[in-house]
N, C-alpha and C positions, 0 to 999 in steps of 0.2 A: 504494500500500500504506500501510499506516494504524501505529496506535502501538506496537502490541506484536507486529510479524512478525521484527522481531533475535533474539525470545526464542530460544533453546535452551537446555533444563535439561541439569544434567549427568545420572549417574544409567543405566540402564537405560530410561531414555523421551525421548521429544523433544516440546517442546509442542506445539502444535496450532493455532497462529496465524496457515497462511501463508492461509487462504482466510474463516475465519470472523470474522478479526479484520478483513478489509481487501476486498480484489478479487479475482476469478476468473484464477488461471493455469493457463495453456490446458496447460502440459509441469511436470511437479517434477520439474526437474532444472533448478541452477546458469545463472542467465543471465550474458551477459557485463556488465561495468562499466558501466555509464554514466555519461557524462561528468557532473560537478555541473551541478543546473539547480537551476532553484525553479517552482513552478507555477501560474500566475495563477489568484486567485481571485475570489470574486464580488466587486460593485461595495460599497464602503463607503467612506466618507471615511478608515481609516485602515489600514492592513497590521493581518490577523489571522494568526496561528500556529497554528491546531488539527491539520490533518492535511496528508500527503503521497501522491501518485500514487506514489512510489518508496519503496521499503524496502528492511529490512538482512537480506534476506531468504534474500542468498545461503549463508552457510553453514546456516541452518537446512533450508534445503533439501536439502544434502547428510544430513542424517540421517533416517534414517527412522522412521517415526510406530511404535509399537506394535501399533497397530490398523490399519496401511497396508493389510496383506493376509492377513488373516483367515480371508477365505472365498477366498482366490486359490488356496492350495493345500491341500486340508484332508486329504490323503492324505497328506503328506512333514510331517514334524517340523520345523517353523522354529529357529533358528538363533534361543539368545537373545543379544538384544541385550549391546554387553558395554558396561563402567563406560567414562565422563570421556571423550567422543570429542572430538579437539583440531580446530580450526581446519587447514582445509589447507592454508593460508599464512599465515604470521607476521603482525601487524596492522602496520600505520601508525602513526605519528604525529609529534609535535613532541617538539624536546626538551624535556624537562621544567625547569621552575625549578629543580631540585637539580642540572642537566648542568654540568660546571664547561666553560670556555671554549669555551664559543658561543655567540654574542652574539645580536642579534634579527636584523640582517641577513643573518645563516645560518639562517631559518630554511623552509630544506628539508625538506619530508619522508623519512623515512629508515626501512628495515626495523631492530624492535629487539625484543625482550621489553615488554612492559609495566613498566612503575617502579615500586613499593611507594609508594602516595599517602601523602601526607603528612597528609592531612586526619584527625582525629582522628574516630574512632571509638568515642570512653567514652559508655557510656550514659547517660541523662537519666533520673534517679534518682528525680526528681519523676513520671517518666513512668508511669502504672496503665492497661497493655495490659486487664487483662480487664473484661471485661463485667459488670457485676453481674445487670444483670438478665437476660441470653444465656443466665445459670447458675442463674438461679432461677427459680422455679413459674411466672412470669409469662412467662417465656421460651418455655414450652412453647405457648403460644396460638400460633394458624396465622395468618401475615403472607403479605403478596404478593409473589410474588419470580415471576425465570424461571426455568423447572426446565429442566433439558440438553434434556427431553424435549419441550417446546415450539419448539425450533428443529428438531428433526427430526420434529414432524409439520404438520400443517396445509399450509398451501402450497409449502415447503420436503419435504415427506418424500417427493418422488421425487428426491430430491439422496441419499437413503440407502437403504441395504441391510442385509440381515440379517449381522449379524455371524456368526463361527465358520461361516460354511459351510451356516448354515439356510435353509431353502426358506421356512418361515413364519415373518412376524413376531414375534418373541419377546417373551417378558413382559417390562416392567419392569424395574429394578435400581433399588431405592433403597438411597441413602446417607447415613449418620447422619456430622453432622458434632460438631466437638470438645462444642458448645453442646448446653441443653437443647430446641433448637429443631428443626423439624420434616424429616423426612431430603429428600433432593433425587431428583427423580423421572428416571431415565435411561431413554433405549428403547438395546437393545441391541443400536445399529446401526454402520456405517461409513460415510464417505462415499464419493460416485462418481466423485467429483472429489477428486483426492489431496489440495486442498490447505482443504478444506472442513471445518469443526468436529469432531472426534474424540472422543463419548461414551468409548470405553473409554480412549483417553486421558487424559481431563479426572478418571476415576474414580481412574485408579491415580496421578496428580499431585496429585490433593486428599490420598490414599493417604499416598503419600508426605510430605506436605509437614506433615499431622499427626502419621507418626510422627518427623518431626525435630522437633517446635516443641514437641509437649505432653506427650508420654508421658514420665513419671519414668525415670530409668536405671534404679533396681530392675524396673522391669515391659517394657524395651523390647525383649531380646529376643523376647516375645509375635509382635512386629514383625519385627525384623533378623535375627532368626537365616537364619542361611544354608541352611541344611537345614530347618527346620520352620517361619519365620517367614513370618509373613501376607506381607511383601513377594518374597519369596522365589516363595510358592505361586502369586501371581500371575503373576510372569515366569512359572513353570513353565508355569501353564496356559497361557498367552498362543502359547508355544515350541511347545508339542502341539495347540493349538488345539481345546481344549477349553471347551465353555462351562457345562458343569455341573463343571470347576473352578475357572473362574473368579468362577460363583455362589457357591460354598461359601466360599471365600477373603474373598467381599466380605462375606457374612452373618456369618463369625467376626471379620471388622474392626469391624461394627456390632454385635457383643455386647460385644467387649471394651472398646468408646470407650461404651458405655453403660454398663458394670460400674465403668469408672474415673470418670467423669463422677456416677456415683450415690453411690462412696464419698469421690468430693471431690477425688481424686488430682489430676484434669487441671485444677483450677480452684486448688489449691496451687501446682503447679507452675507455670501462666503469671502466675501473683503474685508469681513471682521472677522475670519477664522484665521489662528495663524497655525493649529496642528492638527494632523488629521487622526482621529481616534481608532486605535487597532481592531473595532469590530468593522469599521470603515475601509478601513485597508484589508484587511481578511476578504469582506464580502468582493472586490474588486480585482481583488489576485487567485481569490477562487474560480471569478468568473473567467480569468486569464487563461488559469490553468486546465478548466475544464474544454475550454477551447483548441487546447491546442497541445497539449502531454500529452492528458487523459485518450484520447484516441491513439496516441501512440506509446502507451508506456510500456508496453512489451518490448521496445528495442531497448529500455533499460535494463533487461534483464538476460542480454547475451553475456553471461560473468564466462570465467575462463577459470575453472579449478585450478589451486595451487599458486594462485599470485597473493602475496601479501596488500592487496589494495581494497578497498574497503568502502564499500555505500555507505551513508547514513545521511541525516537530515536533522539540523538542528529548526524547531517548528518556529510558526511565527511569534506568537507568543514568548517564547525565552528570546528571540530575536528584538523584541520589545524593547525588554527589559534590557538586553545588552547597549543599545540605542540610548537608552535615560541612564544607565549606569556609566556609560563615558561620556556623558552629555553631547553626541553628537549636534550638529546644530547643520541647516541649511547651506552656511556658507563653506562648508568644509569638504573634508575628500574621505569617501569611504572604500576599503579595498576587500574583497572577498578570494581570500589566493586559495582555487580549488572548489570553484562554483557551481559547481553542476549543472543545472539546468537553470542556472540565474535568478533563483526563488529570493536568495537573500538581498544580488545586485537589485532587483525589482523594489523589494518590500524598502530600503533605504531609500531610493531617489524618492517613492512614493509618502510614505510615513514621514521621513525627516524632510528630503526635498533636495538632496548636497551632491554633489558630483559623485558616482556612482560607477563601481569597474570593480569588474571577474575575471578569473584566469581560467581554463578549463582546458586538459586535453585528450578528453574522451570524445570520439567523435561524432557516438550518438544523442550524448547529454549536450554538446554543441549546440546541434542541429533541433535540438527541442527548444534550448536558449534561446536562439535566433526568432526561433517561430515564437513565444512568447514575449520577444522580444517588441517584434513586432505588431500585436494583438496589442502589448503593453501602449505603446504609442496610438493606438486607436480607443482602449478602452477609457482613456486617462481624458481623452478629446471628447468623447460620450458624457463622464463623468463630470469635464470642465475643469478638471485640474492642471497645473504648472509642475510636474515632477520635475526630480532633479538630471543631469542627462548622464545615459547608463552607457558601460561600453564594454563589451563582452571582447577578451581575447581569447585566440584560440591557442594554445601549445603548452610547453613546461615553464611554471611561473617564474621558477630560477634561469632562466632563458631568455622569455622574452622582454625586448628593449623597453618595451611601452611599457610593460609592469614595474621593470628593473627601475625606472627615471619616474613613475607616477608613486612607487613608494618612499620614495622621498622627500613626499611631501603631502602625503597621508597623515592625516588625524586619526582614522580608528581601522584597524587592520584585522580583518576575522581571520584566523585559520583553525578549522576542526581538525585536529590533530591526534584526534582520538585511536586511529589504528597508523598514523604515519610512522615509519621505520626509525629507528636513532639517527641514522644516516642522514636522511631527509632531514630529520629535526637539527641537527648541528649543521650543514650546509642553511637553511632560515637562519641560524643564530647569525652565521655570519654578515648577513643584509642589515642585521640590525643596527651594524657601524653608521649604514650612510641614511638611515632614519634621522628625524627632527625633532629637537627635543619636546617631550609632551608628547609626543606617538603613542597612544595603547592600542597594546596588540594583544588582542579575544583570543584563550587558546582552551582548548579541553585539558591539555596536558601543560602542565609550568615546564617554560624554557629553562627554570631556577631551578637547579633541585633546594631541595628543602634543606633549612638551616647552614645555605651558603653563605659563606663572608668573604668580602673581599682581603686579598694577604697576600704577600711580596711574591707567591709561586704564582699567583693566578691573576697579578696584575693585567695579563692584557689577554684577557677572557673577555668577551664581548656581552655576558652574561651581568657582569659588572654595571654596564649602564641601565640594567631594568630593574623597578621598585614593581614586587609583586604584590598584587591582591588573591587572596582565592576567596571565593566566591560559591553559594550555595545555589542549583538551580530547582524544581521543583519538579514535581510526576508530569509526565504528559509532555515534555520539554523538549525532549531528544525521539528518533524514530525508531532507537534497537532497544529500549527498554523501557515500562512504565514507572521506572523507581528515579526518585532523583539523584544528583550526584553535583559534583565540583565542576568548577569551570576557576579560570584565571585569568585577570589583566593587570600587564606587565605593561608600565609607564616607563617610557626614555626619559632617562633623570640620570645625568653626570656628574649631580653634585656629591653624592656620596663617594664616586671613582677619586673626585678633586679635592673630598674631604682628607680622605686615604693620604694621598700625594701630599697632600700641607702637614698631616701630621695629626688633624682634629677629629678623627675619626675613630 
């Protein structure tokens, strides 16, 4: 299972990631645990990180889709779904750096509440989410994008069926999103396999997620109201299974986002947003992914028995958190060395907004980069947003020139380091020389070993110039195990090396 099948919105819906984002499961219904693994991948001189055979899949599974069963019983009135459906067991994890007296050789994992993160959250003020030109005349030109509708026809459209109950294929639904740009083409279908791409999902989460981000408080009950609002009439119709009002509901969301959009409302309003919130960026890079992996994610699984290199995926969620714990901010440079299919380059220029670049050299994780790459650029112009600009390379990061010269002047440097050889990890140490001071560099594994101190044999260890953090991350984090674990960042800081040298250290 691939990047975004942990998703569950809260809400009246559940997303739609366990089949069109990743691999075919055969039952939706809950599997048991499996023990942590990691899963060999294809042959390359160095461990890559883009995707995983396991995901965080299991409580998403316990909720059920909106569109599950549509046409299952169209005679009985469904049951609507109700708000904020909780986890059925408490999560995992470590204690956190605020736990007073527990040291690191305690550290068991233990059932608890989740912690209030520390990591700061104030917006980036420099940061200008919209789009200028998303919102003006030049926005309205017709670009290439995937519409919902093209994964449910063509060779894929015996995977689906008529939604509500219909015998014949139904027209269309298009959907106008926040932008002046062109509406998105839906067939009004289900899938056959519970765990496969959900059109009328994907509508009422687009739904939803523009009337949280863009609508003014003066005009949002149009939306919320509980008795007459657009979001409202949807569950309704959804509950009766009715598809002429589920039409009606979507055609008055696409007059009203065009009535606000034409007298400026919706383009005032994301003028005063300066960060976009990670259920925001989830619901946007899901739609990404489901366009354009998900149909192809069986080329990620040509692995080659016997190479030491290794899939995994660190989710978006701990990626969050990585984001507000080295305070990234818009104006800066984020590096991902070892990006797979460009989940993390994406989620950065989108979420934070900052100059954005991957290294990768698997050829098929490339080639899905590229293609999301490109979807990225179109779903960002739908959405009306200003990401930051992304730039996927392709070969070995210790290699090539462009990575070589754009890490050195990198502000936060990811590298999942989790199954990379010794080898590979002391050849990285050594880049660390022509780094700038203030650099942090995201690592699973610390470049430090533990309780190293600088001393006259190992003055000119390169190791020297990093002040480590290690760092607790939580269940659901990582994509080869549901328990959590450490992670580290290592700040370029030369004062300690020049403490040494003076004598005050």
């Amino acid at each position: 299972m691939g990047f975004f099948d942990h998703l569950q919105k809260g809400g009246a819906f559940s997303l739609q990631p366990q089949k069109a984002q990743v691999r075919k499961v055969v039952q939706a219904k809950p599997v048991p645990k499996a023990k942590p693994s990691l899963v060999q991948s294809p042959a390359s001189s160095s461990p890559r990180v883009p995707s995983s055979d396991r995901s965080r899949k299991t409580s998403a599974l316990k909720a059920r889709s909106v569109s599950s069963d549509l046409d299952a019983r169209p005679s009985k009135r469904l049951n609507t779904p109700t708000r904020g459906r909780k986890r059925p067991t408490p999560e995992q994890r470590l204690a956190s750096d605020d736990d007073e007296g527990i040291s690191d050789s305690d550290a068991s994992f233990e059932v608890r509440k989740r912690a209030r993160t520390s990591a700061s959250e104030e917006p980036d003020l420099e940061r200008r989410v919209r789009s200028v030109k998303a919102f003006s005349e030049e926005g309205t030109r017709p670009f290439k994008m995937v519409h919902a509708a093209d994964i449910t026809s063509g060779q894929k459209a015996g995977k689906f069926k008529p939604a509500f109950g219909a015998q014949d294929k139904p027209a269309k639904i298009l959907l106008q999103y926040p932008s002046a740009s062109q509406k998105e083409r839906y067939d009004c279908m289900v899938p056959r396999d519970n765990d496969d791409f959900r059109p009328i999902d994907d509508i009422v989460q687009v739904i939803e997620s523009v009337s949280d981000n863009y609508i003014p408080e003066e005009e949002a009950s149009e939306f919320n109201d509980e008795t007459t609002g657009i979001k409202r009439r949807l569950r309704r119709a959804l509950a009766v299974v009715s598809e002429s009002q589920f039409r009606e509901a979507v055609q008055d969301y696409n007059k009203a986002i065009d009535r606000l959009r034409t007298s400026g409302s919706l383009a005032r309003h994301l003028d005063q947003v300066h960060r976009i919130g990670l259920p925001w960026v989830e619901r946007i890079l899901t739609q990404i992914y489901a366009r354009t992996v998900s149909p192809r994610v069986e080329s990620l699984r040509q692995y080659e028995n016997g190479t030491d290199n290794v899939y995994g995926e660190l989710l978006p969620r701990f990626i969050s958190n990585i984001f507000k714990e080295t305070k990234l901010k818009s104006g800066q440079v984020f590096v991902d060395l070892g990006s797979g299919v460009g989940n993390v380059v994406l989620q950065a220029a989108l979420e934070i907004g900052c100059e954005s670049w991957g290294c990768e050299m698997m050829t098929n994780a490339c080639d899905l980069a590229e293609l999301q790459q490109s979807e990225f650029k179109a779903r960002c112009r739908l959405w009306g947003i200003a990401p930051g600009k992304t730039h996927l390379v392709r070969g070995d990061f210790l290699e090539q020139e462009s990575i070589v010269n754009v890490l050195k002047r990198a502000d936060v440097i990811l590298i999942n380091n989790q199954a990379f050889t010794p080898q590979l990890n002391n050849e990285l140490i050594n880049h660390f020389l022509d780094m700038k001071e203030g650099c942090k560099i995201v690592s699973l594994k610390s470049f430090v070993p533990e309780g190293h101190k600088i001393q006259s044999r190992n003055l000119n260890s390169p190791i020297n110039l990093l002040q480590v953090q290690k760092k607790n991350y939580w269940s659901n984090s990582v994509s080869w195990t549901d328990v959590g674990g450490t992670y580290f960042i290592a700040t370029k800081d030369s004062s300690r090396l020049k403490a040494f040298a003076d004598g005050t250290l």
